[in-house]
N, CA, C and O atoms as a CHARMM CRD file, in Angstrom:
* protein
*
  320
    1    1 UNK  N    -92.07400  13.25100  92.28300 PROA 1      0.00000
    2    1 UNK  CA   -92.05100  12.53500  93.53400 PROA 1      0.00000
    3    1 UNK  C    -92.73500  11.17900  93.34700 PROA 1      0.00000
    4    1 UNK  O    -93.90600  10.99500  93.01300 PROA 1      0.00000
    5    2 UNK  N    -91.90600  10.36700  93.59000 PROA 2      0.00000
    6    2 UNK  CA   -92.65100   8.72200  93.32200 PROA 2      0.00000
    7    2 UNK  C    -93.10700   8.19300  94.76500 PROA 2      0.00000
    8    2 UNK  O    -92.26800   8.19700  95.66600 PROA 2      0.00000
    9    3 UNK  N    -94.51300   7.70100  95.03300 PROA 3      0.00000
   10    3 UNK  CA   -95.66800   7.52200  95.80900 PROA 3      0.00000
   11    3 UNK  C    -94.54300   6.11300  96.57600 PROA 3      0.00000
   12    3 UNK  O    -93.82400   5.26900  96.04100 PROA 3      0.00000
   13    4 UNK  N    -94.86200   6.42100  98.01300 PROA 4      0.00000
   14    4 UNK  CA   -94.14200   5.62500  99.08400 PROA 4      0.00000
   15    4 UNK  C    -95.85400   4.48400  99.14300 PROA 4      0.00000
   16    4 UNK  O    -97.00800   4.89800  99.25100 PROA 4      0.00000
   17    5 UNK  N    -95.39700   3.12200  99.03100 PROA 5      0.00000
   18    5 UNK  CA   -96.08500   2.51000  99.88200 PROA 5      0.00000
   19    5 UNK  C    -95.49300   1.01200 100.18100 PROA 5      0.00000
   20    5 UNK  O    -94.46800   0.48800  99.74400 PROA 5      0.00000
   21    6 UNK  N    -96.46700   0.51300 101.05700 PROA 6      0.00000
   22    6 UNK  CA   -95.82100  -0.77700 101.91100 PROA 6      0.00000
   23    6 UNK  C    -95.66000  -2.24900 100.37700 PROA 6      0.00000
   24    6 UNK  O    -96.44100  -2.68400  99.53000 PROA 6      0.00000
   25    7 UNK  N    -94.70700  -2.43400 100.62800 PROA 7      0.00000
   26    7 UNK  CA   -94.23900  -3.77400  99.63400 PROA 7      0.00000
   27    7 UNK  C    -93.69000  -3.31100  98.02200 PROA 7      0.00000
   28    7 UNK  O    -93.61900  -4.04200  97.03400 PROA 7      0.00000
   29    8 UNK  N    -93.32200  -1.78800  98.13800 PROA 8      0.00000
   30    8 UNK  CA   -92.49300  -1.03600  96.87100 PROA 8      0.00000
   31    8 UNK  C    -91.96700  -1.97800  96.59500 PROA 8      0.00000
   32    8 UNK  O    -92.32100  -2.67600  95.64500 PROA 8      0.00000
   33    9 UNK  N    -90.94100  -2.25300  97.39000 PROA 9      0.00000
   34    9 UNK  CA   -89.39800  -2.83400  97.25400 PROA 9      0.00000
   35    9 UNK  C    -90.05100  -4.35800  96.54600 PROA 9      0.00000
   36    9 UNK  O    -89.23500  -4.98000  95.86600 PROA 9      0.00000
   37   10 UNK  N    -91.30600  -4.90100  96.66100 PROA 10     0.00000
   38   10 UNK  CA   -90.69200  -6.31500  96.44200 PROA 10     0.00000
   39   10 UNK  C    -91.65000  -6.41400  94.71100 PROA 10     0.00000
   40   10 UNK  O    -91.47600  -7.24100  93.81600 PROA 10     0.00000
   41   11 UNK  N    -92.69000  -5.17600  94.75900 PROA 11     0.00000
   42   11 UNK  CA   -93.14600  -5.23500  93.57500 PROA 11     0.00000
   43   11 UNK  C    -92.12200  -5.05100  92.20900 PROA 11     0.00000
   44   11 UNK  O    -91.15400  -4.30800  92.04600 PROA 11     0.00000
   45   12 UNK  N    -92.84000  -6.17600  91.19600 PROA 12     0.00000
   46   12 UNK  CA   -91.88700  -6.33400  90.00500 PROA 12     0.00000
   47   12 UNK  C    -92.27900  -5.81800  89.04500 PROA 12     0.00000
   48   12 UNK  O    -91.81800  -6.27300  87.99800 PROA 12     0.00000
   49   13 UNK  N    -93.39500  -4.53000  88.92000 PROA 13     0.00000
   50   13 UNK  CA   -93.94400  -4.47900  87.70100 PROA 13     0.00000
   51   13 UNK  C    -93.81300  -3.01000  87.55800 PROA 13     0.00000
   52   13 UNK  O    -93.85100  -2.22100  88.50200 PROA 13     0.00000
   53   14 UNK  N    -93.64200  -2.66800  86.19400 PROA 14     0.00000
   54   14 UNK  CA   -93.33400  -1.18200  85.97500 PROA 14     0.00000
   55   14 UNK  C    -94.14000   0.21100  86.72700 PROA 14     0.00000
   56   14 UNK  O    -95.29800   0.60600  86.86000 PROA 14     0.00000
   57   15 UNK  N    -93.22800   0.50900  86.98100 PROA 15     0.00000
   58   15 UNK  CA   -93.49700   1.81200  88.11000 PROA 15     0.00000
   59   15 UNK  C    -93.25300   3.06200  87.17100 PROA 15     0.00000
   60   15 UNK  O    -92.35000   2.70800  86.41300 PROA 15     0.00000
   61   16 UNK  N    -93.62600   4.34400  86.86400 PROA 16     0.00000
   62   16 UNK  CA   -93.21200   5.79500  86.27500 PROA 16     0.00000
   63   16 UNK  C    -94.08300   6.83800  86.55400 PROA 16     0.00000
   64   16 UNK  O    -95.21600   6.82200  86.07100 PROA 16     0.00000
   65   17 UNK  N    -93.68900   7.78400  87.30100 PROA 17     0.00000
   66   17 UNK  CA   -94.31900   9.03700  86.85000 PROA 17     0.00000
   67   17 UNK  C    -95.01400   9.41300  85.61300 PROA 17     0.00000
   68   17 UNK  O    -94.42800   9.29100  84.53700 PROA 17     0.00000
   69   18 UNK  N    -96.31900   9.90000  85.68400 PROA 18     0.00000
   70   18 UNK  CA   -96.57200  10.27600  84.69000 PROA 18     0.00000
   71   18 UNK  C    -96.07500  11.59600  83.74100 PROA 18     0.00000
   72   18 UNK  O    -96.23200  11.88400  82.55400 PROA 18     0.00000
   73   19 UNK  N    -95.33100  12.30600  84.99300 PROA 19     0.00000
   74   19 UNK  CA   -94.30700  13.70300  84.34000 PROA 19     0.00000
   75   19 UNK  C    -93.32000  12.94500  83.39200 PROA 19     0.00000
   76   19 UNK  O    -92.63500  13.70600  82.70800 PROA 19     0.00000
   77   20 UNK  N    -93.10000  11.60500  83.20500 PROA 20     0.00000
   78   20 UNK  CA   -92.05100  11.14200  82.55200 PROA 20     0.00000
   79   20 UNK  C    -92.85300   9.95500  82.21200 PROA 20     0.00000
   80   20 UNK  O    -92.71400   8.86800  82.77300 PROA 20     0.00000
   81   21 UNK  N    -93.80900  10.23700  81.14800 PROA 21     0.00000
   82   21 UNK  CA   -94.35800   8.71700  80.45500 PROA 21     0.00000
   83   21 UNK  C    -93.54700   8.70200  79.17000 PROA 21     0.00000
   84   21 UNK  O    -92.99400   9.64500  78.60500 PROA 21     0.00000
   85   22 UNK  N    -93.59100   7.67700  78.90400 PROA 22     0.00000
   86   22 UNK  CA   -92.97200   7.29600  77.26400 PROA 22     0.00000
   87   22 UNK  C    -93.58100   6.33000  76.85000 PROA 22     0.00000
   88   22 UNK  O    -93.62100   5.23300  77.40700 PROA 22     0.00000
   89   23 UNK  N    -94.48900   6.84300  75.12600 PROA 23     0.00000
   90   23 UNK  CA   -95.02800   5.94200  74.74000 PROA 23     0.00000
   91   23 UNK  C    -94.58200   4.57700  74.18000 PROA 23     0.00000
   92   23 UNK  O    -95.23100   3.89300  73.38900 PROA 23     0.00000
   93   24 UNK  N    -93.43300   4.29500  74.68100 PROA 24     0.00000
   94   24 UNK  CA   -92.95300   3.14400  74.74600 PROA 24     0.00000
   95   24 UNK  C    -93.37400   2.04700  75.57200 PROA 24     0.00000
   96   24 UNK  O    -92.96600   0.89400  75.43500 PROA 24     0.00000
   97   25 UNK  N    -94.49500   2.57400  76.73600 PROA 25     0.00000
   98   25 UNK  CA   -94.82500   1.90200  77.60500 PROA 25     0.00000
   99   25 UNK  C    -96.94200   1.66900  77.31600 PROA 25     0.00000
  100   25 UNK  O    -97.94200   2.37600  77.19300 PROA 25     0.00000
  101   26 UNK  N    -96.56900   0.27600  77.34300 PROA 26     0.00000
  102   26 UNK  CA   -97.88100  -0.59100  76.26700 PROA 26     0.00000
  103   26 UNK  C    -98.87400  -1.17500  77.78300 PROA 26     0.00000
  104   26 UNK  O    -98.66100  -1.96000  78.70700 PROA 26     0.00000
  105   27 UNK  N    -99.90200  -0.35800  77.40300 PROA 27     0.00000
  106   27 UNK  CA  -100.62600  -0.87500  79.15100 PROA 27     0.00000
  107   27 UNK  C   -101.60800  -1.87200  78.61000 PROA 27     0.00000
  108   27 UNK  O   -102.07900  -2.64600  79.44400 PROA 27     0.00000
  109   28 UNK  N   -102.15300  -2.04300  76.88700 PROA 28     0.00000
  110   28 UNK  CA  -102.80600  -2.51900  76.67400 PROA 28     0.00000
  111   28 UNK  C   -103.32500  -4.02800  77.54800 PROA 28     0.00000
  112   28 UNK  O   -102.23600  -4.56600  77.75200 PROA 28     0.00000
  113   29 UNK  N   -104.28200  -4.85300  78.08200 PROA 29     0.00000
  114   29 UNK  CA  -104.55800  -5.72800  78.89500 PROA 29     0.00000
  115   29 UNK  C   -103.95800  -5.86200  80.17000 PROA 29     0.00000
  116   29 UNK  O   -104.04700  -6.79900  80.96300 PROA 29     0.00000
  117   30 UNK  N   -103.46200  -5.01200  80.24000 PROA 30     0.00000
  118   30 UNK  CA  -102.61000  -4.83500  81.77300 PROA 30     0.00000
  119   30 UNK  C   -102.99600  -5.01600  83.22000 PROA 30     0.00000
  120   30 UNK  O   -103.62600  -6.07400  83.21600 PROA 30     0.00000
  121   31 UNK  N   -102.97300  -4.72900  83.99200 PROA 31     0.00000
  122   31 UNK  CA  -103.80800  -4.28400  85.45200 PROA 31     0.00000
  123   31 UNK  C   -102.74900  -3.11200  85.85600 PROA 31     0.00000
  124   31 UNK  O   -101.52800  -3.26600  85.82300 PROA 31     0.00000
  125   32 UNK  N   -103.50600  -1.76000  86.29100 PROA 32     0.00000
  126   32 UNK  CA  -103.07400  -0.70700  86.06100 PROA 32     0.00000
  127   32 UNK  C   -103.46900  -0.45000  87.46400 PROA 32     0.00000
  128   32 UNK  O   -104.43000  -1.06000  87.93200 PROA 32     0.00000
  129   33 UNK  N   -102.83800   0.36100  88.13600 PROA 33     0.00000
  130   33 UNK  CA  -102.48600   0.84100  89.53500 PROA 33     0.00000
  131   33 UNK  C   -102.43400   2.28700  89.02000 PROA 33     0.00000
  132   33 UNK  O   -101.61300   2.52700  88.13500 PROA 33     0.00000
  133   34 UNK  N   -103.29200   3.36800  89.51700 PROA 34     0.00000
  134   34 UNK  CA  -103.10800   4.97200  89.40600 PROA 34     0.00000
  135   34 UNK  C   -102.99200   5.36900  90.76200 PROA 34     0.00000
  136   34 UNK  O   -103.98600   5.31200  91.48700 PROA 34     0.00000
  137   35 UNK  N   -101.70400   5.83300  91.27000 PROA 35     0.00000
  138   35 UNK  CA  -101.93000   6.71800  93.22300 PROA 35     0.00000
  139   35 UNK  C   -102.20000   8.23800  92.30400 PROA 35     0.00000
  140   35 UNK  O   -101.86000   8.64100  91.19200 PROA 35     0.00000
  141   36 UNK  N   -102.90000   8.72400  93.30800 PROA 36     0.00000
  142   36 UNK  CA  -103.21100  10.25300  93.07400 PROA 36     0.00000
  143   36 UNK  C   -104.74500  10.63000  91.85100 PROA 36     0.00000
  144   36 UNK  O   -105.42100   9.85500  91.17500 PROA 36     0.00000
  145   37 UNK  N   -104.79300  11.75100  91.97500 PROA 37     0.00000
  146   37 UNK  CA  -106.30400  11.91500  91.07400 PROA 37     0.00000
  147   37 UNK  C   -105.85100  13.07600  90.83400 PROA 37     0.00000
  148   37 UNK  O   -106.85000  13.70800  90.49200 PROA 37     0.00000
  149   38 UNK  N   -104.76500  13.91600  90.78800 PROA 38     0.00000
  150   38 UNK  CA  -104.72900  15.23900  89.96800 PROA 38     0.00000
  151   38 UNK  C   -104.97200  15.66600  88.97200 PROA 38     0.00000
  152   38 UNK  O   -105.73900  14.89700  88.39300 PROA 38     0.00000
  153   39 UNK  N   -104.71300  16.62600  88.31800 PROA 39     0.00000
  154   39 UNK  CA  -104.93200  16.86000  87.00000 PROA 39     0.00000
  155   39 UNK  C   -104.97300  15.78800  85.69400 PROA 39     0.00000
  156   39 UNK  O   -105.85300  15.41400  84.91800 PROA 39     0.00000
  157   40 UNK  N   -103.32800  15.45700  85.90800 PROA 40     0.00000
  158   40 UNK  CA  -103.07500  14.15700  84.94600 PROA 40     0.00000
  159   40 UNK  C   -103.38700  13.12900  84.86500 PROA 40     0.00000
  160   40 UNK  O   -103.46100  12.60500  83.75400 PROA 40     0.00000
  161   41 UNK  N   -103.70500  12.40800  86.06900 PROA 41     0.00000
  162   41 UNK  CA  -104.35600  11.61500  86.23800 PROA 41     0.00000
  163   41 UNK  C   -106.29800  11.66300  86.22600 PROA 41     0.00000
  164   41 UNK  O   -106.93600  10.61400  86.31200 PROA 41     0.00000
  165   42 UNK  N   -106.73700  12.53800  86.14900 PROA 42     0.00000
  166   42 UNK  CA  -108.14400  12.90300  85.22000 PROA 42     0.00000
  167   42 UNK  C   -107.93500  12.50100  83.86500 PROA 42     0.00000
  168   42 UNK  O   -108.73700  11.74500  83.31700 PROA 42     0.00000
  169   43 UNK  N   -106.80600  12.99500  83.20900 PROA 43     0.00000
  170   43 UNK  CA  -106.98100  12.64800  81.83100 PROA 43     0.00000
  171   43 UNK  C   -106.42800  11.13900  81.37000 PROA 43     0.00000
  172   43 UNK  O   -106.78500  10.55100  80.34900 PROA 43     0.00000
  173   44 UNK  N   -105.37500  10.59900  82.46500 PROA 44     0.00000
  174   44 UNK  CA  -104.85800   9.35700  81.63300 PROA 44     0.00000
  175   44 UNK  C   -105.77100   8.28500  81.93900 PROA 44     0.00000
  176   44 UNK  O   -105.79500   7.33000  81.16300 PROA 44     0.00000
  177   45 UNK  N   -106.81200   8.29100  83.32800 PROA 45     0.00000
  178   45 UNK  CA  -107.31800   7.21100  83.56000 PROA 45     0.00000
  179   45 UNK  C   -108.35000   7.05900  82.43800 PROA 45     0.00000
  180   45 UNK  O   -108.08500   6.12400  81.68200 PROA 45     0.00000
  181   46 UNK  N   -109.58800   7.82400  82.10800 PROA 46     0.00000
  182   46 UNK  CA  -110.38800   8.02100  80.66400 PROA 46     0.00000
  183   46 UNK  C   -109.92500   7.21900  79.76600 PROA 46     0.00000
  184   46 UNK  O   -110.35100   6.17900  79.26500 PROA 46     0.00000
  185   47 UNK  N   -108.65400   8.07000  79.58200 PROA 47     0.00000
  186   47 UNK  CA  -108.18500   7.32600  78.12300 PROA 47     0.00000
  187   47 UNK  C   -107.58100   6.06400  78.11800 PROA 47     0.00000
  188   47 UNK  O   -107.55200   5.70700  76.94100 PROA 47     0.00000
  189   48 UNK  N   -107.00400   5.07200  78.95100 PROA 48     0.00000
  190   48 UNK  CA  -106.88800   3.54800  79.00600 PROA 48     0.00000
  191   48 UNK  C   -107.90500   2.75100  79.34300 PROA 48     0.00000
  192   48 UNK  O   -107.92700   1.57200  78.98900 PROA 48     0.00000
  193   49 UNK  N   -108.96800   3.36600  80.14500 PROA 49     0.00000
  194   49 UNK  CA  -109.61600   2.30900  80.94100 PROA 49     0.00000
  195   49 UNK  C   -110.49900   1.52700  79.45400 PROA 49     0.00000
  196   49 UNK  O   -111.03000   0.42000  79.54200 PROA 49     0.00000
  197   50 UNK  N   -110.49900   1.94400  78.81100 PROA 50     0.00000
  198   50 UNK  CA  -111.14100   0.60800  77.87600 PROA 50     0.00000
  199   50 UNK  C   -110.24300   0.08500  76.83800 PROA 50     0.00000
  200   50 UNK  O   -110.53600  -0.25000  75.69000 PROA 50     0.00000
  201   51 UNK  N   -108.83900   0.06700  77.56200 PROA 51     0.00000
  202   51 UNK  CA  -108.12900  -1.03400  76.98000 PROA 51     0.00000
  203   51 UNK  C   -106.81500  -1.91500  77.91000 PROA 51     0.00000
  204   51 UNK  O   -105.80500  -2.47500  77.48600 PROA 51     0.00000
  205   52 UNK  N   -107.31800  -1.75300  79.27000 PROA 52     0.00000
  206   52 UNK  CA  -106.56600  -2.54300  80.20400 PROA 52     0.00000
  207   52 UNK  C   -107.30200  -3.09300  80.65400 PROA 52     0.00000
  208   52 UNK  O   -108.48300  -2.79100  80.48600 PROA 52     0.00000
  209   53 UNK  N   -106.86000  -4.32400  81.55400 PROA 53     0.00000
  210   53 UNK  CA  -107.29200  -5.20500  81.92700 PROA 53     0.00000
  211   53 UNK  C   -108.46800  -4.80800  83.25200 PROA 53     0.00000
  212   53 UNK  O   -109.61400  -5.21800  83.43900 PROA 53     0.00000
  213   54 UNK  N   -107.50700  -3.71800  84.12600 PROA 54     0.00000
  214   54 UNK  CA  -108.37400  -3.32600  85.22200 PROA 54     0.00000
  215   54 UNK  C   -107.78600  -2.37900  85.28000 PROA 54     0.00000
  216   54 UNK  O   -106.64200  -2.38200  84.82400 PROA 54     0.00000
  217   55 UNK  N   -108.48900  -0.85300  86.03100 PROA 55     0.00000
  218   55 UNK  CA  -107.83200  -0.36400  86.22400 PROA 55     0.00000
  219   55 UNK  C   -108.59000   0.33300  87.99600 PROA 55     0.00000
  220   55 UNK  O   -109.76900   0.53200  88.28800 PROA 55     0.00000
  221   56 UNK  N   -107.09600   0.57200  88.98800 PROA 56     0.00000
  222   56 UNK  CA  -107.77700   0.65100  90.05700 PROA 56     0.00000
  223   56 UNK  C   -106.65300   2.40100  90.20600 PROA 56     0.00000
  224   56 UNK  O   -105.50600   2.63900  89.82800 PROA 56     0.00000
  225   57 UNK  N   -107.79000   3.35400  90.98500 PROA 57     0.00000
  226   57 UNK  CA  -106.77100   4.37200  91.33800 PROA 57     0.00000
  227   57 UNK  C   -107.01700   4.67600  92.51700 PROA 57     0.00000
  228   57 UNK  O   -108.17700   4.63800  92.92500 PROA 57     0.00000
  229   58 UNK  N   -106.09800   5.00300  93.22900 PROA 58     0.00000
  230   58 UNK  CA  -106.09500   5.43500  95.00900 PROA 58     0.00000
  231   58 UNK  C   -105.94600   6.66300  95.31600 PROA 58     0.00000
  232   58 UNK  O   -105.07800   7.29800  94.71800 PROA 58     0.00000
  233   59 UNK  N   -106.76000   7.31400  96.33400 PROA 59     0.00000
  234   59 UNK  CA  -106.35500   8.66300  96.50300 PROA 59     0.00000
  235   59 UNK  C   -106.35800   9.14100  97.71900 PROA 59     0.00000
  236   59 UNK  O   -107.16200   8.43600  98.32700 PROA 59     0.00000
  237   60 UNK  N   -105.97000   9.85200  98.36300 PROA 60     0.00000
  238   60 UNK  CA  -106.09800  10.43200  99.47100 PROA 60     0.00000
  239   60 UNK  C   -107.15700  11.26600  99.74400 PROA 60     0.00000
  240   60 UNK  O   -107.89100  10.85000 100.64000 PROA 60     0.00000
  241   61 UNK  N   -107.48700  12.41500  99.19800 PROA 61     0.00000
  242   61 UNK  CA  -108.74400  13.01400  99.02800 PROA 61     0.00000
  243   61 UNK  C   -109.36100  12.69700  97.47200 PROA 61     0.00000
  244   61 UNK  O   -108.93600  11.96600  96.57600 PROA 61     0.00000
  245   62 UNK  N   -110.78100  13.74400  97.57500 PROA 62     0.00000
  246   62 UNK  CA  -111.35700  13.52500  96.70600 PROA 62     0.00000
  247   62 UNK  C   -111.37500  14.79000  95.69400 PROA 62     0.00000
  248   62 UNK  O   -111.28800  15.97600  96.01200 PROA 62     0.00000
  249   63 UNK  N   -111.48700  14.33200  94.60900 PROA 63     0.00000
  250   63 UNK  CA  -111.00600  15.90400  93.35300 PROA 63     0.00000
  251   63 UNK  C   -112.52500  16.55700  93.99300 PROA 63     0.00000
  252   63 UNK  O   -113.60800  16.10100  94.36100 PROA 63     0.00000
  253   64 UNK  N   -112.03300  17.55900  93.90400 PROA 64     0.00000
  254   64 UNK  CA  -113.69200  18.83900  93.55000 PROA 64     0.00000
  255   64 UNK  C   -114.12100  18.68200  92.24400 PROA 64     0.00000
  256   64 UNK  O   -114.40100  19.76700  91.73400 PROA 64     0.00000
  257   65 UNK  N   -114.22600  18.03900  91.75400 PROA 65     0.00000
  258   65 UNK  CA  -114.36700  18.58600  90.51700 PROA 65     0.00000
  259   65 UNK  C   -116.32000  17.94500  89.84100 PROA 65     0.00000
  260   65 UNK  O   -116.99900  17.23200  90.58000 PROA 65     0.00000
  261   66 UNK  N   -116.73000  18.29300  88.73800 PROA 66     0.00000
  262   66 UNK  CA  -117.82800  18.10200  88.68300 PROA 66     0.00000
  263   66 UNK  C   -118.30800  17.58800  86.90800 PROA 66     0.00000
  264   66 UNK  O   -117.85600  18.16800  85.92100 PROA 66     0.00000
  265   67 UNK  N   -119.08500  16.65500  86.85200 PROA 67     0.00000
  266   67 UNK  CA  -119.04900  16.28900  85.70200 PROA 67     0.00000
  267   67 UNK  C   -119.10100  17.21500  84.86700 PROA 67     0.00000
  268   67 UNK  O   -118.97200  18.32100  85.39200 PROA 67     0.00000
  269   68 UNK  N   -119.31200  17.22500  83.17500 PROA 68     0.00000
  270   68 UNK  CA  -119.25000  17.87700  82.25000 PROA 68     0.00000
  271   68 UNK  C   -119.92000  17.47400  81.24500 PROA 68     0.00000
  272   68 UNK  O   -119.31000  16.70200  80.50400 PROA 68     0.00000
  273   69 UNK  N   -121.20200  17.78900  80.90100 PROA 69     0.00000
  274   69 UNK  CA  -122.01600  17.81000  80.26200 PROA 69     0.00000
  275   69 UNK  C   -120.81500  17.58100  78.51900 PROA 69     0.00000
  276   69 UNK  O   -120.13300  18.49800  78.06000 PROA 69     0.00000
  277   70 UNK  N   -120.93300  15.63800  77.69300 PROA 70     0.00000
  278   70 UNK  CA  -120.24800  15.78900  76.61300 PROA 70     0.00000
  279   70 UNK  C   -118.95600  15.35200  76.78000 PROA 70     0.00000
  280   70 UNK  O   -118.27300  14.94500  75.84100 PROA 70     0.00000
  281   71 UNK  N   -118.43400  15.43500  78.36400 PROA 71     0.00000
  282   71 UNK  CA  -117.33200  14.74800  78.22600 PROA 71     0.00000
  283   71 UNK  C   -116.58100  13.91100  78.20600 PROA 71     0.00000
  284   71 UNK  O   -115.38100  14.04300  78.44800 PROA 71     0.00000
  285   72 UNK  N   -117.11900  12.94100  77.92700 PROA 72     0.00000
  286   72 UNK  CA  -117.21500  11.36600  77.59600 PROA 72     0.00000
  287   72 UNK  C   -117.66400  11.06500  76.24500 PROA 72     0.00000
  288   72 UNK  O   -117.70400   9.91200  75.81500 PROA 72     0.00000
  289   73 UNK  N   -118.09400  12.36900  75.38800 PROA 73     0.00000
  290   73 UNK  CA  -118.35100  11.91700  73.79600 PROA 73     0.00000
  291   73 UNK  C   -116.88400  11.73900  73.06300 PROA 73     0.00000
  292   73 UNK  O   -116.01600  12.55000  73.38600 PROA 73     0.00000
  293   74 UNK  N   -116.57800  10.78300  72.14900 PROA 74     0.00000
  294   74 UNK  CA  -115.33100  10.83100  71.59900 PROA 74     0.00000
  295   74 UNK  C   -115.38400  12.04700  70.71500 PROA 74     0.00000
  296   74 UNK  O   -116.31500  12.68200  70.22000 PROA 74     0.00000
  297   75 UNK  N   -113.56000  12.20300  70.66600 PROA 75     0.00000
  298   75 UNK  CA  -113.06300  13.45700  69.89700 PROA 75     0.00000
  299   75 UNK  C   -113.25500  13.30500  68.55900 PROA 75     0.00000
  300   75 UNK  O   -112.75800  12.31300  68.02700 PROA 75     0.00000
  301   76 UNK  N   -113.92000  14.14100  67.85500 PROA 76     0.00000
  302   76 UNK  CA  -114.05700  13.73000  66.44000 PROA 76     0.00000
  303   76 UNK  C   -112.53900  13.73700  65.78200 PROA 76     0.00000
  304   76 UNK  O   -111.61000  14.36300  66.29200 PROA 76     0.00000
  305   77 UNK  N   -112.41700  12.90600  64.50500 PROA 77     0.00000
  306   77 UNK  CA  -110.60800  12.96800  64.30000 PROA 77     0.00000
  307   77 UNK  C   -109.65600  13.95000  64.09200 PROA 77     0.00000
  308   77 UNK  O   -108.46900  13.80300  64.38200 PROA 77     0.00000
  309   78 UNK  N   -110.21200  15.11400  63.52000 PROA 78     0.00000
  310   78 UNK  CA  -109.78300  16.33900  63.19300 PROA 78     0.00000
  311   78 UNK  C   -109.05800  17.13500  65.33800 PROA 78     0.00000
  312   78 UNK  O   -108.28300  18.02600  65.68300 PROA 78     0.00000
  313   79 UNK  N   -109.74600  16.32500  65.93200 PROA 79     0.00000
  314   79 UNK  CA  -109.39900  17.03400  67.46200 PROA 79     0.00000
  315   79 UNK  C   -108.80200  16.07400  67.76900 PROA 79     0.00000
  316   79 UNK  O   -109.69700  15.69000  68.52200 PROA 79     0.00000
  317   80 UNK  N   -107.79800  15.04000  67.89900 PROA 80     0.00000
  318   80 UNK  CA  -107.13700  14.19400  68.53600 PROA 80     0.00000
  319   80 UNK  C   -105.51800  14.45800  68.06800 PROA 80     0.00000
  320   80 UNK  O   -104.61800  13.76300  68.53900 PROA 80     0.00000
């Protein structure tokens, strides 16, 4: 389901579900727009925000969820 909001129609800049990303799509220095905070979006915002330009996400409510002691240490290489 792709997120309804006011001035869709006149924005020019790539729009996708994240159920349908393809790493064909390069956010590097970008300005990045995230609607929603679900699951997937927990994990994709982490992993760009220190290589786009900005990144802003909108939500309707707020996740329950609660930090995690470590989870912000990088993956050693053997785990990526």
């Amino acid at each position: 389901m792709r997120a309804h909001f006011e001035g869709r129609e006149a924005f020019r800049g790539l729009t996708l579900h994240l159920a349908l990303w393809s790493n064909e799509v390069k956010l590097d220095g970008k300005r990045v727009a995230v609607i929603g905070t679900e699951a997937t979006s927990m994990q994709l915002v982490p992993s760009i925000a220190d290589r786009v330009a900005s990144v802003t996400v909108f939500q309707l409510t707020a996740q329950s969820v609660r930090p995690e002691e470590g989870y912000s240490d990088r993956n050693t290489e053997g785990a990526q």
